[in-house]
C-alpha positions as YAML, in Angstrom:
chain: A
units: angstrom
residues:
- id: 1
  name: UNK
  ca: [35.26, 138.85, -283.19]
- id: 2
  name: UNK
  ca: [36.26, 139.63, -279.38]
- id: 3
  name: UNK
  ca: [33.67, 139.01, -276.81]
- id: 4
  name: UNK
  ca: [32.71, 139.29, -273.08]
- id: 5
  name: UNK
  ca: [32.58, 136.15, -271.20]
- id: 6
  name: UNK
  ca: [29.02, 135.84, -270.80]
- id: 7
  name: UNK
  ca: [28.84, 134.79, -267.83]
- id: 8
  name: UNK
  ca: [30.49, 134.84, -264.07]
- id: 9
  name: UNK
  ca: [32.10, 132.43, -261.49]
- id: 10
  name: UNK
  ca: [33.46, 129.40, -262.38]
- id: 11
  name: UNK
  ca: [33.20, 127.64, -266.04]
- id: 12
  name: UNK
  ca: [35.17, 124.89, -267.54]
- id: 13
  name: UNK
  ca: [36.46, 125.37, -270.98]
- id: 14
  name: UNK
  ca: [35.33, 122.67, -273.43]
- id: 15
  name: UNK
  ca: [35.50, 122.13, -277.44]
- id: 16
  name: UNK
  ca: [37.76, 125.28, -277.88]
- id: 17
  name: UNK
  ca: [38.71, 126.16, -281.33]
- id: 18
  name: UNK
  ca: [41.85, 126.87, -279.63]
- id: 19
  name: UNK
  ca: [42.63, 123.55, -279.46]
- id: 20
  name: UNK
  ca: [41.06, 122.43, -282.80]
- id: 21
  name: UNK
  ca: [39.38, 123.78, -285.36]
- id: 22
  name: UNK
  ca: [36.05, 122.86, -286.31]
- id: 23
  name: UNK
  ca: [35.95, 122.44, -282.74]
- id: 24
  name: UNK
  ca: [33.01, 120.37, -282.43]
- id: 25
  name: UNK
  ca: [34.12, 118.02, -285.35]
- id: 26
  name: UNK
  ca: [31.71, 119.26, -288.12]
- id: 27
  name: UNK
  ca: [31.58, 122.93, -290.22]
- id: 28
  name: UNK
  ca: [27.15, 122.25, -289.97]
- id: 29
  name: UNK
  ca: [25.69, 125.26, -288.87]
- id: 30
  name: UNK
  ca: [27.99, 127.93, -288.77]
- id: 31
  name: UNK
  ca: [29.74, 125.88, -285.47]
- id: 32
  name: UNK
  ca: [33.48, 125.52, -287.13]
- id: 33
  name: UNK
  ca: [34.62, 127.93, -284.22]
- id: 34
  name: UNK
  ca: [31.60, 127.56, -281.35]
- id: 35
  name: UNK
  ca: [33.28, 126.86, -277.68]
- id: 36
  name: UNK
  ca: [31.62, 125.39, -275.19]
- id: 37
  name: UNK
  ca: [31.13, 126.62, -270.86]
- id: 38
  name: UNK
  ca: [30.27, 124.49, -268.29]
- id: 39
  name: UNK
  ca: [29.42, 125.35, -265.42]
- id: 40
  name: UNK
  ca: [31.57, 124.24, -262.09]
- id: 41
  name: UNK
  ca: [31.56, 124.33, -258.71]
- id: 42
  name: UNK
  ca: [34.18, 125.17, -255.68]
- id: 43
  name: UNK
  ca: [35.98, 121.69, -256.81]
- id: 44
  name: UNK
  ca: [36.09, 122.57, -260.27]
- id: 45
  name: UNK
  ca: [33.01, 119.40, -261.13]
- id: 46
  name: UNK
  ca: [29.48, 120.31, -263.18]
- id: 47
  name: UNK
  ca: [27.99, 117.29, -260.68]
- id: 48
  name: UNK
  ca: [28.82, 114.92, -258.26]
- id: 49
  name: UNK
  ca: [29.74, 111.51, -259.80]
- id: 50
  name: UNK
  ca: [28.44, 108.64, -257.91]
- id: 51
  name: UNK
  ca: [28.13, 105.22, -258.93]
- id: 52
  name: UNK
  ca: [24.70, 105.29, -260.14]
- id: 53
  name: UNK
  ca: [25.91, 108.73, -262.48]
- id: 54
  name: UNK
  ca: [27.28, 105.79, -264.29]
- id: 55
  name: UNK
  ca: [24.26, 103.80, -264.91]
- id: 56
  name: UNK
  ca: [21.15, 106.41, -265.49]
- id: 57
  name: UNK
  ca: [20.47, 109.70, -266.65]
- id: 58
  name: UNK
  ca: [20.35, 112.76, -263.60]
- id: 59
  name: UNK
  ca: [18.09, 115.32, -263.65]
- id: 60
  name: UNK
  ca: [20.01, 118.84, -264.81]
- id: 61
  name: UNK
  ca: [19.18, 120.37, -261.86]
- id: 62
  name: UNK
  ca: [21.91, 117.61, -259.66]
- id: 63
  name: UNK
  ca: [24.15, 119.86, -261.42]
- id: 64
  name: UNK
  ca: [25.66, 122.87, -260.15]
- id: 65
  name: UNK
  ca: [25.17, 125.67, -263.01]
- id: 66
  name: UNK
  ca: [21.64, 124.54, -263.95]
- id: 67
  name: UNK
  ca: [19.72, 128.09, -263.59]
- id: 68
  name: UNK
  ca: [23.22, 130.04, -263.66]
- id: 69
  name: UNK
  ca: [22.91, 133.34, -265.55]
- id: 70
  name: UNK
  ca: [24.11, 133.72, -269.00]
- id: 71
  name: UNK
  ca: [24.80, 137.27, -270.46]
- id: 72
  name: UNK
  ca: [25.01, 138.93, -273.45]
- id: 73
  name: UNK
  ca: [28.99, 138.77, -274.51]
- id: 74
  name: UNK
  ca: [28.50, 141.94, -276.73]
- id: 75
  name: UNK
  ca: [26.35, 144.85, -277.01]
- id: 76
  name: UNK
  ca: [24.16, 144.87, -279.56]
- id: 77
  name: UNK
  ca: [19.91, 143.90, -281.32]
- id: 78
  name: UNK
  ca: [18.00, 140.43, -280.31]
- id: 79
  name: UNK
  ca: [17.73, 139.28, -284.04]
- id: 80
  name: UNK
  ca: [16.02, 135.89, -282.44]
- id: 81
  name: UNK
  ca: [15.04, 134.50, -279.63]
- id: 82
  name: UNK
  ca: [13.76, 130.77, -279.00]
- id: 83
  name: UNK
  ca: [12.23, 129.04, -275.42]
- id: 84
  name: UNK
  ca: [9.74, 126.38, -274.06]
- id: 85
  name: UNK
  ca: [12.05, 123.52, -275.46]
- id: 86
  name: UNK
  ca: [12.54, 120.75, -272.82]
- id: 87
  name: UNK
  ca: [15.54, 120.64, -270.56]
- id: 88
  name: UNK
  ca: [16.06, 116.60, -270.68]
- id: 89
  name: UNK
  ca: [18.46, 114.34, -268.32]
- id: 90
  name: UNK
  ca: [21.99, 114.87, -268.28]
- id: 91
  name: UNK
  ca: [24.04, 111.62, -269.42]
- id: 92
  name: UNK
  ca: [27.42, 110.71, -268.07]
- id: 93
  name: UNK
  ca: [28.96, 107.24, -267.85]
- id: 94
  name: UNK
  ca: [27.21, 104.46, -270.04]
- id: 95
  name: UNK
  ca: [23.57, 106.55, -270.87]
- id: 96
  name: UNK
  ca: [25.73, 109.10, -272.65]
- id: 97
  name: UNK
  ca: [26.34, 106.32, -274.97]
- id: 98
  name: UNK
  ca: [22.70, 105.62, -276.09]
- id: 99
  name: UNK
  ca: [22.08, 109.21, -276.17]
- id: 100
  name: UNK
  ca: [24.99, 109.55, -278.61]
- id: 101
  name: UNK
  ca: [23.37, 106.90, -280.77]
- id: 102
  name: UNK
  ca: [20.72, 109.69, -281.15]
- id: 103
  name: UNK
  ca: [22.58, 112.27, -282.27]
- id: 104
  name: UNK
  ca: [21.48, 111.89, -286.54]
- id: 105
  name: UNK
  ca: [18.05, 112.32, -285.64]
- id: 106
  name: UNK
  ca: [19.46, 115.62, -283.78]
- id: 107
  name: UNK
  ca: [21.30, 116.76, -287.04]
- id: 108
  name: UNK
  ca: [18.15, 116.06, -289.56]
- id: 109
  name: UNK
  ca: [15.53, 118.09, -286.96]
- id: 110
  name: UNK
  ca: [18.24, 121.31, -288.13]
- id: 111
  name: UNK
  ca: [19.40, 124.37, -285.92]
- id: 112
  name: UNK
  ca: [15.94, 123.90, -283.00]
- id: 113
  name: UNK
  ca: [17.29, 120.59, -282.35]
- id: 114
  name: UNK
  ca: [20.65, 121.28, -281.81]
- id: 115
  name: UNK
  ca: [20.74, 124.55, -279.94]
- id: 116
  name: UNK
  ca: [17.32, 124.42, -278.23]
- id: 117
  name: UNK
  ca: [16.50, 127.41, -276.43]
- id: 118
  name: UNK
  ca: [18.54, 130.39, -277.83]
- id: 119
  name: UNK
  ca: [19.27, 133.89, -277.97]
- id: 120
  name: UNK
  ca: [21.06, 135.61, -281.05]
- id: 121
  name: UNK
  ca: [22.48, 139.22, -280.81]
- id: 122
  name: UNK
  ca: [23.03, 140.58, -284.02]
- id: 123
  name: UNK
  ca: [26.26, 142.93, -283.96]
- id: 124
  name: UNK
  ca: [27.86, 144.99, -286.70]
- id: 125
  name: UNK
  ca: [26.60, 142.72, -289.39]
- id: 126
  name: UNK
  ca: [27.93, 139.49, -287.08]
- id: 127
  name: UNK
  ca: [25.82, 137.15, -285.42]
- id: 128
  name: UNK
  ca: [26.28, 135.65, -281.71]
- id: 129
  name: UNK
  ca: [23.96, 132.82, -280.83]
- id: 130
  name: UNK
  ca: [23.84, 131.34, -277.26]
- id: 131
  name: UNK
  ca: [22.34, 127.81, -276.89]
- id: 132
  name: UNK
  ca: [21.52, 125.15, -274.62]
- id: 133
  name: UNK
  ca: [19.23, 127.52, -272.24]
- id: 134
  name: UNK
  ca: [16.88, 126.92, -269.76]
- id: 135
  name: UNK
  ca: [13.33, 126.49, -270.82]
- id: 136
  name: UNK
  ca: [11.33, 129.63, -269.87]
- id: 137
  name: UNK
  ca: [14.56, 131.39, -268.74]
- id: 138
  name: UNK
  ca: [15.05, 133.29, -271.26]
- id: 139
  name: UNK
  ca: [14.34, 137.24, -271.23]
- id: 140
  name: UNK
  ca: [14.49, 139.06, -274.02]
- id: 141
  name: UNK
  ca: [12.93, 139.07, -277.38]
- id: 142
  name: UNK
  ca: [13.54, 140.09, -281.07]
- id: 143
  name: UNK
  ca: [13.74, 143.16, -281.79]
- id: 144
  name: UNK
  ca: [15.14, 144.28, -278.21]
- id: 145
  name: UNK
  ca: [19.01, 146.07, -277.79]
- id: 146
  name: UNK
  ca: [20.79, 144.14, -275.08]
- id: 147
  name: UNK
  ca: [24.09, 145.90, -273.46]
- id: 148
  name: UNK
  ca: [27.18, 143.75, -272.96]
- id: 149
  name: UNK
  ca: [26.99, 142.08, -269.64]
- id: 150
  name: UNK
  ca: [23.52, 141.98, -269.65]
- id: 151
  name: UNK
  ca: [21.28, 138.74, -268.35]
- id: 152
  name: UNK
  ca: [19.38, 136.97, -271.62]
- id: 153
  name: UNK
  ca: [18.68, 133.66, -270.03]
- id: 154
  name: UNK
  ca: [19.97, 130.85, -267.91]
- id: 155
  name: UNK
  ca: [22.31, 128.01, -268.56]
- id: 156
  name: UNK
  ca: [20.13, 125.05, -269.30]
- id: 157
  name: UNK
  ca: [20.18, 121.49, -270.93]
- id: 158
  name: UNK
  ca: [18.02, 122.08, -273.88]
- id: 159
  name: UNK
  ca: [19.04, 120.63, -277.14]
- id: 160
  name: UNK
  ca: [21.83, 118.60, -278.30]
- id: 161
  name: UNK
  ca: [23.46, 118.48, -274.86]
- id: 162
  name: UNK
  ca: [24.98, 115.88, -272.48]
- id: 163
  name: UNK
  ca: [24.96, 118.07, -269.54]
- id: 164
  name: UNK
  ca: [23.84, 121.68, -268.64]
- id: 165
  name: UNK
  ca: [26.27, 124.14, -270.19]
- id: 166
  name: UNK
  ca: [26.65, 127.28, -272.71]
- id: 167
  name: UNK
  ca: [27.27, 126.96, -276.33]
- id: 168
  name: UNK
  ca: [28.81, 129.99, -278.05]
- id: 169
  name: UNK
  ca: [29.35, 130.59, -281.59]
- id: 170
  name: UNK
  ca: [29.47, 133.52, -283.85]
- id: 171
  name: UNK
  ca: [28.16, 133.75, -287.90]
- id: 172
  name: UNK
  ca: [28.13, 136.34, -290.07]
- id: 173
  name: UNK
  ca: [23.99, 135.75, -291.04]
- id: 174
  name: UNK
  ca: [21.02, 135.34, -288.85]
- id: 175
  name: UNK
  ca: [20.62, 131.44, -290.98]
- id: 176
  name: UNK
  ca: [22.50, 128.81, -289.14]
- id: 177
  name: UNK
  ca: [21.74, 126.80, -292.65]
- id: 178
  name: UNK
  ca: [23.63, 129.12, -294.83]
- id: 179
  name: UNK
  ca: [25.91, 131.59, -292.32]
- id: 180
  name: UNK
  ca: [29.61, 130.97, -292.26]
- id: 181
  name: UNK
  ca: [31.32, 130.29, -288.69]
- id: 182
  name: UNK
  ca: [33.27, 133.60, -287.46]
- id: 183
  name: UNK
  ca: [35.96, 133.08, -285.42]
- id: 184
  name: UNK
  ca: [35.93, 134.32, -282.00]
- id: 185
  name: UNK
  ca: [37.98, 135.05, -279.27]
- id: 186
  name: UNK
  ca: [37.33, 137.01, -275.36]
- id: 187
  name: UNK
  ca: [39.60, 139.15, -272.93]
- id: 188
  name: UNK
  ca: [43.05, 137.56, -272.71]
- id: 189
  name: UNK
  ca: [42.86, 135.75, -275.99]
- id: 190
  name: UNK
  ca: [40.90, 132.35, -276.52]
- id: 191
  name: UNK
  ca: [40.85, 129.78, -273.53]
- id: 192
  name: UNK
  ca: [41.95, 125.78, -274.41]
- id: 193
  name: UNK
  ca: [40.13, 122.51, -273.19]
- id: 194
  name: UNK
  ca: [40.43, 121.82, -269.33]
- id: 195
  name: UNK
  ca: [40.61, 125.75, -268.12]
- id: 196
  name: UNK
  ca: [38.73, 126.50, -265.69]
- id: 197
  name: UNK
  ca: [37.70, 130.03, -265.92]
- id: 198
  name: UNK
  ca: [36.94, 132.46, -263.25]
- id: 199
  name: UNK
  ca: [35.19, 135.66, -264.35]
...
């Protein structure tokens, strides 16, 4: 399924089914061929590291796509449409550690735990969901046609997520619980790990 980057400036390229398939290291919930966007700045970093980035969680907005737009990559109906879920601290360095210990309880609270706030844009019988969004960013609702290129949110830290950035995936049903993953891919073919993109 080809797609529009949805978003624009500069994004770094992370957990790209180009470089393994699935790409985040489980088939759960339709994410065998999801890719991940974070957000950069000038010098290609989400956030200043300083020493104490080591020690404690940072609050996503220290980071510099917190708030950044996120489009629709396709044209096509709002099938579903989730906000008000808490964007919590980032974790880099040792916290990321602890917060990793957390991740089962993630998994067993389902699809709302791991995507938080969301948007899915239902497309010629495929399904594109956009997680990780910014609580109360997100404008549209189900039911709604969205164009390609369109704003639907902001990138956020909502979720199962270490830092504020966009997770894509495609599925061919609306149920994360019992859709298949569909691969994906954008103009220029699919970017690997480490590209920084500028759209």
């Amino acid at each position: 399924m080809e797609l529009q980057y949805p978003f624009t400036g500069s994004w770094l390229v992370q957990n790209s089914p180009a470089d393994r398939v699935p790409s985040h290291g489980t088939r759960l919930l339709g994410t065998s061929y999801a890719i991940d966007f974070t957000p950069v700045d000038g010098n290609g970093r989400s956030a200043r590291f300083t020493p104490a980035s080591l020690f404690r969680p940072e609050p996503p907005e220290h980071f510099a796509g917190f708030g950044r737009a996120v489009r629709a990559p396709l044209s096509g109906l709002v099938c579903a449409a989730h906000d008000g879920e808490t964007d919590h601290a980032a974790f880099r360095g040792f916290p990321s550690i602890g917060y990793a210990a957390t991740q089962g309880r993630r998994v067993r609270s389902g699809w709302l735990g791991l995507a938080g706030n969301y948007v899915m844009i239902e497309s010629a019988g495929m399904f594109v969901a956009l997680c990780h969004l910014k609580r109360q960013s997100v404008s549209v609702r189900p039911g709604q046609r969205v164009e390609s290129g369109e704003v639907v949110g902001a990138c956020g830290n909502s979720g199962n997520s270490t830092e504020p950035h966009l997770h894509v995936q495609a599925m061919d049903g609306p149920d994360p619980e019992q859709a298949s993953a569909v691969p994906i891919t954008f103009p220029g073919g699919l970017p690997r790990n480490g590209i920084v993109l500028s759209v």
